[in-house]
VOPAGU-2260 file (C-alpha; in pm, 1 decimal, decimal comma):
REM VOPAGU-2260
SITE   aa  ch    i         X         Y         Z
SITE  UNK   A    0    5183,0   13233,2    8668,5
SITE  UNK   A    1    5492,2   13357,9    8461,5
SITE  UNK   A    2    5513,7   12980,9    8258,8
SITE  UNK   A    3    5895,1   13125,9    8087,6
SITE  UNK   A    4    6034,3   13395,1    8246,4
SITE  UNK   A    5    6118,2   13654,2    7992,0
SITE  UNK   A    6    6495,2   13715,3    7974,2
SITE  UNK   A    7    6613,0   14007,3    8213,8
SITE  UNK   A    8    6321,3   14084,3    8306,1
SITE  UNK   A    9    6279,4   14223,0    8656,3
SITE  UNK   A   10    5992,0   14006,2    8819,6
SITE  UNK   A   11    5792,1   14134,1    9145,0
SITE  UNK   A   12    5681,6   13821,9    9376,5
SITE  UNK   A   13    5430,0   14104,5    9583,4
SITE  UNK   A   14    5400,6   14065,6    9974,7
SITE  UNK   A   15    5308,9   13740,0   10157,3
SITE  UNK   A   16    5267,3   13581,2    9820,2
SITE  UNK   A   17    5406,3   13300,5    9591,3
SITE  UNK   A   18    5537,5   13265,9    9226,7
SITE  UNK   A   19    5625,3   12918,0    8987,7
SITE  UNK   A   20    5781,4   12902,2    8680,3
SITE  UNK   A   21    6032,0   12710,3    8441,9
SITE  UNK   A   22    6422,9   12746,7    8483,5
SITE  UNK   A   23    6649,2   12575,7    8201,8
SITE  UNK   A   24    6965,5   12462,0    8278,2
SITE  UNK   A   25    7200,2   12680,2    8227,7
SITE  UNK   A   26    7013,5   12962,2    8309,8
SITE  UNK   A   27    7085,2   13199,7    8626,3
SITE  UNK   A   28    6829,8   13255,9    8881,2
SITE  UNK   A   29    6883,5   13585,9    9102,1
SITE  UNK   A   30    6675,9   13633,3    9390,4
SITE  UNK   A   31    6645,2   14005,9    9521,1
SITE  UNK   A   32    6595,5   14149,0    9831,3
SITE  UNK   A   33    6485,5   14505,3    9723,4
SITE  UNK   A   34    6405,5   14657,3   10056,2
SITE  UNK   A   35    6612,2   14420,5   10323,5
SITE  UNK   A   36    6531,0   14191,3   10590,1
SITE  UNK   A   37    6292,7   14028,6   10386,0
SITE  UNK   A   38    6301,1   13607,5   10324,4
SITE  UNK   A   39    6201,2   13413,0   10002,8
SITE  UNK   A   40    6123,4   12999,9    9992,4
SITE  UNK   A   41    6293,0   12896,7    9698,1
SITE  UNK   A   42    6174,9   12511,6    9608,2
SITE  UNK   A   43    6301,6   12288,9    9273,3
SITE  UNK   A   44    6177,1   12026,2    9052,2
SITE  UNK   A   45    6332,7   11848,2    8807,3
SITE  UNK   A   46    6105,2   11989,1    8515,1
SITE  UNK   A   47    6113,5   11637,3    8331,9
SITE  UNK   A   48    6048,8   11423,4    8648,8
SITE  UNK   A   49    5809,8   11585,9    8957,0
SITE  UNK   A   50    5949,6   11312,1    9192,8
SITE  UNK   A   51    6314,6   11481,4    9205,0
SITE  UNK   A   52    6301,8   11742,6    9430,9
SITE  UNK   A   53    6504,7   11949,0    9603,1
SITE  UNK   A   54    6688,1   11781,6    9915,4
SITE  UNK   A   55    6798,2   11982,2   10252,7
SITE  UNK   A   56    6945,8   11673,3   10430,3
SITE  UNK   A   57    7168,9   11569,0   10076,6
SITE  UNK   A   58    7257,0   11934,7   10021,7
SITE  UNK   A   59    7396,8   12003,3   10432,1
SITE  UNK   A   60    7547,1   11624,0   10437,1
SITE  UNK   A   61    7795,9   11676,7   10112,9
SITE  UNK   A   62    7787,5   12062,9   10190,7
SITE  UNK   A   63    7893,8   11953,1   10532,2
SITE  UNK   A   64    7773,8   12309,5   10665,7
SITE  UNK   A   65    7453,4   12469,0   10746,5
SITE  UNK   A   66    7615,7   12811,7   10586,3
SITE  UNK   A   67    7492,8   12767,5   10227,8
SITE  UNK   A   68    7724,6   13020,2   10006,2
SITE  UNK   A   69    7906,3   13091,0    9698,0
SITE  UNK   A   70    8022,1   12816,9    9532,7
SITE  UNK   A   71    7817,8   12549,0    9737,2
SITE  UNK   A   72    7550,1   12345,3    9513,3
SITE  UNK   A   73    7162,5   12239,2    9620,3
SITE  UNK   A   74    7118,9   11841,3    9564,5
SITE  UNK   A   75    6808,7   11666,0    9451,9
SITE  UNK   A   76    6669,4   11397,8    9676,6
SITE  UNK   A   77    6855,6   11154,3    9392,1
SITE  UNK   A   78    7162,2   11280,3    9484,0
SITE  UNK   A   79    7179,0   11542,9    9163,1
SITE  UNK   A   80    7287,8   11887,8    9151,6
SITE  UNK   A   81    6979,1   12125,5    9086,4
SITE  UNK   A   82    7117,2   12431,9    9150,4
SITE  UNK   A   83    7433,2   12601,4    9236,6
SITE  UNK   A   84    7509,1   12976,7    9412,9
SITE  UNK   A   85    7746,4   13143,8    9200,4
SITE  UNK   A   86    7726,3   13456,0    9362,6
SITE  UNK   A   87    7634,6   13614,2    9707,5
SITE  UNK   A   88    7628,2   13920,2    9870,5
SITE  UNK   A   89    7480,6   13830,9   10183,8
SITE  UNK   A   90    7569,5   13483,9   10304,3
SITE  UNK   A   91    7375,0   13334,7   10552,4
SITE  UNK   A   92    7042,0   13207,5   10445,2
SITE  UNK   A   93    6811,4   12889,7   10583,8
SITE  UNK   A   94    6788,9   12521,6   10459,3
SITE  UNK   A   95    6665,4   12355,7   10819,1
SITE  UNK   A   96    6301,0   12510,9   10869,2
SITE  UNK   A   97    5980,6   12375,7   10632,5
SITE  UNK   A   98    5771,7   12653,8   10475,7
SITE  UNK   A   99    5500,9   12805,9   10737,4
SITE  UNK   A  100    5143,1   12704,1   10721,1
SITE  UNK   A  101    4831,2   12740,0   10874,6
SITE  UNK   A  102    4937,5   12473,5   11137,2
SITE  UNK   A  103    5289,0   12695,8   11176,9
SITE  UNK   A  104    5049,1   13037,1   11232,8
SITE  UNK   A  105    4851,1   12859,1   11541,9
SITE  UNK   A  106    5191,4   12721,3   11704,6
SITE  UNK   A  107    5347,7   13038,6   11657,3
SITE  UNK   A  108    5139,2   13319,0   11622,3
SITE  UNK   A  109    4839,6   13214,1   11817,6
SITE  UNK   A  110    4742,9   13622,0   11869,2
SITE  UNK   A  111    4748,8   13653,2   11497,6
SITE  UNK   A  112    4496,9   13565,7   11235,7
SITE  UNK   A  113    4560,3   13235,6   11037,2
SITE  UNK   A  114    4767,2   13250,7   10719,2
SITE  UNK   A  115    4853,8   13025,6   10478,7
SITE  UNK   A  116    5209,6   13087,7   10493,9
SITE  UNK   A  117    5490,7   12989,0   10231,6
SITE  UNK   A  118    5356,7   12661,0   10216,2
SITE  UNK   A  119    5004,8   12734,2   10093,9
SITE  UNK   A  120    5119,5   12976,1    9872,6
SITE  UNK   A  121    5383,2   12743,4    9712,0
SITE  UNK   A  122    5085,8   12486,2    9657,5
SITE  UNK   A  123    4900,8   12722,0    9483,3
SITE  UNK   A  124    5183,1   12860,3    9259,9
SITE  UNK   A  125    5325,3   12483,3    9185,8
SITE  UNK   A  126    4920,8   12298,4    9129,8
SITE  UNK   A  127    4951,1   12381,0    8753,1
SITE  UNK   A  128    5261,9   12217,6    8657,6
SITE  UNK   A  129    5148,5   11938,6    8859,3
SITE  UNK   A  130    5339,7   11962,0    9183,4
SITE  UNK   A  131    5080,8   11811,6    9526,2
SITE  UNK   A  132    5137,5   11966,0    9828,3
SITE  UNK   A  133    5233,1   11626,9    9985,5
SITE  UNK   A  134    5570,6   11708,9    9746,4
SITE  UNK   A  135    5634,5   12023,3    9933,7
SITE  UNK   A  136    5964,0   11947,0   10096,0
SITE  UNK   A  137    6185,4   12182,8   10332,7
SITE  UNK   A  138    6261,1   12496,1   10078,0
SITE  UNK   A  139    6628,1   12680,9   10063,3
SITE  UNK   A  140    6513,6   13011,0   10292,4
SITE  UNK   A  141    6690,3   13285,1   10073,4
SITE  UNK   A  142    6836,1   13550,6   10330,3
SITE  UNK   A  143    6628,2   13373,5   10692,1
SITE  UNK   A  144    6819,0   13435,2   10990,0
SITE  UNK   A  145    6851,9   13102,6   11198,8
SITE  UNK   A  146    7124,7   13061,7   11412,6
SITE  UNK   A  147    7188,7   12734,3   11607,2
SITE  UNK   A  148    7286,4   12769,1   11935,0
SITE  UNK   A  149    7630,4   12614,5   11997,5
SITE  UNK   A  150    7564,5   12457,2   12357,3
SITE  UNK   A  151    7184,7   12375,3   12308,4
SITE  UNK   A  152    7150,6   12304,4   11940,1
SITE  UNK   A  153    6808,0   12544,9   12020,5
SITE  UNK   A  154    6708,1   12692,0   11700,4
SITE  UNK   A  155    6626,0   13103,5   11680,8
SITE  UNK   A  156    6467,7   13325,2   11384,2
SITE  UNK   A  157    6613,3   13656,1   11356,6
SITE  UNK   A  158    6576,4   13908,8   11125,3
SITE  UNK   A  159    6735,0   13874,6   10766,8
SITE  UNK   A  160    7072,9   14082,5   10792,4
SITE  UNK   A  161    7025,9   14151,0   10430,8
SITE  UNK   A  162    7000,4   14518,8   10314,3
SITE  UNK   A  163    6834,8   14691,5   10052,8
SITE  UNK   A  164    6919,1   14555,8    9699,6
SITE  UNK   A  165    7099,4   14218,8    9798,7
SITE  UNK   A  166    7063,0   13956,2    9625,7
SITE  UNK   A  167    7184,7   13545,1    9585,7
SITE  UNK   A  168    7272,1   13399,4    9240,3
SITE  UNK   A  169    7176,5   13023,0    9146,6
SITE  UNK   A  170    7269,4   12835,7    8797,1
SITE  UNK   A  171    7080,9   12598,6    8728,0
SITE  UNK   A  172    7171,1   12246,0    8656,4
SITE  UNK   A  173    6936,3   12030,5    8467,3
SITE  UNK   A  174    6561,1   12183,0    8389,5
SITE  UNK   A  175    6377,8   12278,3    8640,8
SITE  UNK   A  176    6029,1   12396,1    8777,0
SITE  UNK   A  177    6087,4   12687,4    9074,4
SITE  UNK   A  178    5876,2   12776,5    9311,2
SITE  UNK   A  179    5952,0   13082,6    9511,0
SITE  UNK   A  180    5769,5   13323,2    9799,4
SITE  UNK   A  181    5767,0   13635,6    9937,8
SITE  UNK   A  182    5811,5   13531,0   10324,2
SITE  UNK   A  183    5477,7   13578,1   10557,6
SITE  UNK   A  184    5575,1   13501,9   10883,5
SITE  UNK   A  185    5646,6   13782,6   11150,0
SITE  UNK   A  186    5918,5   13619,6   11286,9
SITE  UNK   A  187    6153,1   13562,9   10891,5
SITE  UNK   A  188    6153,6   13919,6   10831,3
SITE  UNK   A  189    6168,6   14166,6   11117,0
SITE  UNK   A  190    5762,2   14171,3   11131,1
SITE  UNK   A  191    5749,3   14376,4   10850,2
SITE  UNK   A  192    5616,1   14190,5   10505,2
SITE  UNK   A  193    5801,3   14297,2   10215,3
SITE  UNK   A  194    5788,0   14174,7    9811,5
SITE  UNK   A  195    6038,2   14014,4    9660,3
SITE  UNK   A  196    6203,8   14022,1    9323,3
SITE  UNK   A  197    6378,8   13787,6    9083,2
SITE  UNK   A  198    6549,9   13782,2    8739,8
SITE  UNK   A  199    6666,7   13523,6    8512,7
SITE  UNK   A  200    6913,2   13526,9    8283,2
């Protein structure tokens, strides 16, 4: 568990695996995709109050878009700006799908062997600043691949189209606890599992 980031540090969140740590406001969170097509589920607190959490339906209603970008900002579930993207090379990234599981693996991958997924690995990383796992809500899917079809609404996962060394800048907004994953489902990242890094500043 990295508590306080270290300044400009270069972090390494290794393969189907998942990080937490603090985030003042003020500071810049940049998430890095260092060898492409890989996603990361980025989750936050409010540092000083566990119940304020991240919130996909308050971010896409005032966003009024699914196509999360530069300049857009993440709401709590209280209506409160946690974070916002202040820069982006890639710009299309996920806030409709929850963090897989174990339940996720044996809908989806019923020929594979059981994983965790995202959201066990979030609950592991997030246990010692108190977060439950019934506080897990959907995360912001750094660089997943979902489009929505137009006719249907039917939802797909594609592979990230981001490339080797992209990456999506957040500033954060009040203080905040993070937690963030290296993507383990087959389907996020092109079948291929990949690390992820991360840098504050």
């Amino acid at each position: 568990m990295s508590a306080t980031p270290d300044v400009g540090r270069l972090y390494v969140i290794p393969e189907r695996s998942g990080t937490a740590f603090r985030l003042g406001a003020g500071q810049r969170l940049t998430v890095i995709d260092p060898k492409g097509s890989q996603v990361s589920d980025l989750l936050a607190y409010n540092a000083d109050d566990l119940d304020e959490v991240i919130s996909s339906g308050r971010t896409l209603d005032y966003a009024e878009t699914i196509r999360l970008t530069t300049g857009h900002k993440l709401y709590s579930n209280r209506s409160k700006v946690m974070l916002e993207i202040v820069e982006d090379v890639v710009g299309l990234h996920d806030f409709l799908l929850t963090p897989c599981s174990y339940e996720t693996f044996d809908h989806f991958y019923p020929d594979l062997p059981r994983h965790r997924g995202c959201f066990g690995n979030l609950a592991e990383a997030l246990d010692p600043y108190g977060v439950t796992a019934a506080q897990i809500p959907v995360a912001f899917n750094c660089f997943m691949n979902v489009p929505v079809d137009a006719q249907t609404g039917k939802l797909s996962v594609l592979p990230p189209i981001s490339k080797a060394g992209d990456f999506v800048t957040f500033q954060a907004h009040m203080n905040l606890i993070i937690g963030m994953t290296a993507c383990s489902a087959p389907a996020s990242n092109g079948g291929s599992f990949k690390p992820i890094h991360y840098r504050v500043e």
